[in-house]
C-alpha positions in Angstrom: -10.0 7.9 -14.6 -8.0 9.7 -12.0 -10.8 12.0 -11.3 -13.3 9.1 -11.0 -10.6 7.3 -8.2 -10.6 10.5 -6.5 -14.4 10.8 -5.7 -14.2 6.3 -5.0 -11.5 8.0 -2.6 -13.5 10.7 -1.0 -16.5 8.6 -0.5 -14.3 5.6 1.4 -13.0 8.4 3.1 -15.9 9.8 4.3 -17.0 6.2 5.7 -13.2 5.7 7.3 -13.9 8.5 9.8 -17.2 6.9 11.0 -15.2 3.3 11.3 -12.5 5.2 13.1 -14.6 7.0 15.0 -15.8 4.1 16.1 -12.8 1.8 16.8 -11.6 5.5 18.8 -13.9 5.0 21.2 -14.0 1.6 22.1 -16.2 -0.3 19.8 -16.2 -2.5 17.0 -16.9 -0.8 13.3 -20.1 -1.6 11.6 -19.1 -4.4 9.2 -21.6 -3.5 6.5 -19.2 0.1 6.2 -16.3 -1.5 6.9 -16.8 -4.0 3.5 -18.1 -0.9 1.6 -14.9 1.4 2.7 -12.8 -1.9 1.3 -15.2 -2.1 -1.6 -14.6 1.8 -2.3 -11.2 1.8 -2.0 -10.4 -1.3 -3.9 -12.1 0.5 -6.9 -9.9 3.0 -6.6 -6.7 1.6 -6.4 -8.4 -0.4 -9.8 -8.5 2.6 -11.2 -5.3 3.7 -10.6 -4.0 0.5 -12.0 -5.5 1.4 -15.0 -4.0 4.8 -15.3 -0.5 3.3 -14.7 -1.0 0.7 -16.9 -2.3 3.1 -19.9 0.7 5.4 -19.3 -0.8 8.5 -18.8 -0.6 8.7 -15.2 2.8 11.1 -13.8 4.6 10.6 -10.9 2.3 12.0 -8.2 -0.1 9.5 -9.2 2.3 6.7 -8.3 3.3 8.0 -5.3 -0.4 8.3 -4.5 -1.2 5.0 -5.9 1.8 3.1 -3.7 0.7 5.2 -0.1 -3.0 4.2 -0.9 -1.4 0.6 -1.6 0.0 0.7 1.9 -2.9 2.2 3.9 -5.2 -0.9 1.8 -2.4 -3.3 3.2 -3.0 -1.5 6.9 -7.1 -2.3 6.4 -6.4 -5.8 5.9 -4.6 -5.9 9.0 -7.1 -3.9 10.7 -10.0 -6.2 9.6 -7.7 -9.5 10.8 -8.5 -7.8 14.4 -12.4 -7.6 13.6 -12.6 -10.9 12.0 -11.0 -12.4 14.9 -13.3 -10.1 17.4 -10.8 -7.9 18.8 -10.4 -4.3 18.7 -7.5 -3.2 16.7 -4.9 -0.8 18.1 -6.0 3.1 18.1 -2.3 3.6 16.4 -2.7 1.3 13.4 -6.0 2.7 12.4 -4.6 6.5 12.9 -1.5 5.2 10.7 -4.3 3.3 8.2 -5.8 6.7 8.3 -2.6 9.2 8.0 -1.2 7.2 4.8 -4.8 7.7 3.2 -4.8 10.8 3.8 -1.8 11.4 2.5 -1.8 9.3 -0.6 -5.3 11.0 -1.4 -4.1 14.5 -0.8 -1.5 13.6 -3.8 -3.9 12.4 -6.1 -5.3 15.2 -5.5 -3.0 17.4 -6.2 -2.5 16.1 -9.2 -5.9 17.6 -10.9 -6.0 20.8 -8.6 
């Protein structure tokens, strides 16, 4: 299950660095991408819920899980500014994307 939230990871991932490419240089991210990056990473997280719930998951993975948490809290902020038709701040989405990163490169550390 962890494995399987690892590649939902890597994939959203993949489509963050287009949507942040894009906010980077002044314009607004596709918002087809941006609901499949969401879609992506909510999946993932789900998964993770289900590792924690089942007991099996160690420490790593909840310190992955809770980081991931927080960067998903930082896209619902960032999609308040696209909803609302504004470009959100170049910090927030590098923060959005630094926690990811972060939380991702726990998880997988976990089954390297």
């Amino acid at each position: 299950m962890i494995s399987a939230a690892i590649i939902l990871f890597a994939i959203a991932a993949a489509g963050g660095l287009i949507l942040a490419a894009h906010v980077l240089r002044g314009h607004f991210a596709p918002w087809a991408l941006s609901v499949l990056h969401a879609l992506l990473g909510a999946a993932g997280l789900i998964l993770l819920i289900l590792a924690l719930a089942q007991g099996a998951a160690s420490q790593p993975v909840l310190v992955g899980f809770i980081l991931l948490l927080i960067a998903a809290l930082g896209g619902f902020f960032l999609v308040s500014f696209h909803a609302r038709k504004r470009l959100p701040p170049k910090a927030v989405v590098i923060v959005h994307a630094l926690v990811a990163v972060i939380g991702f490169l726990t998880l997988l550390s976990v089954v390297l």
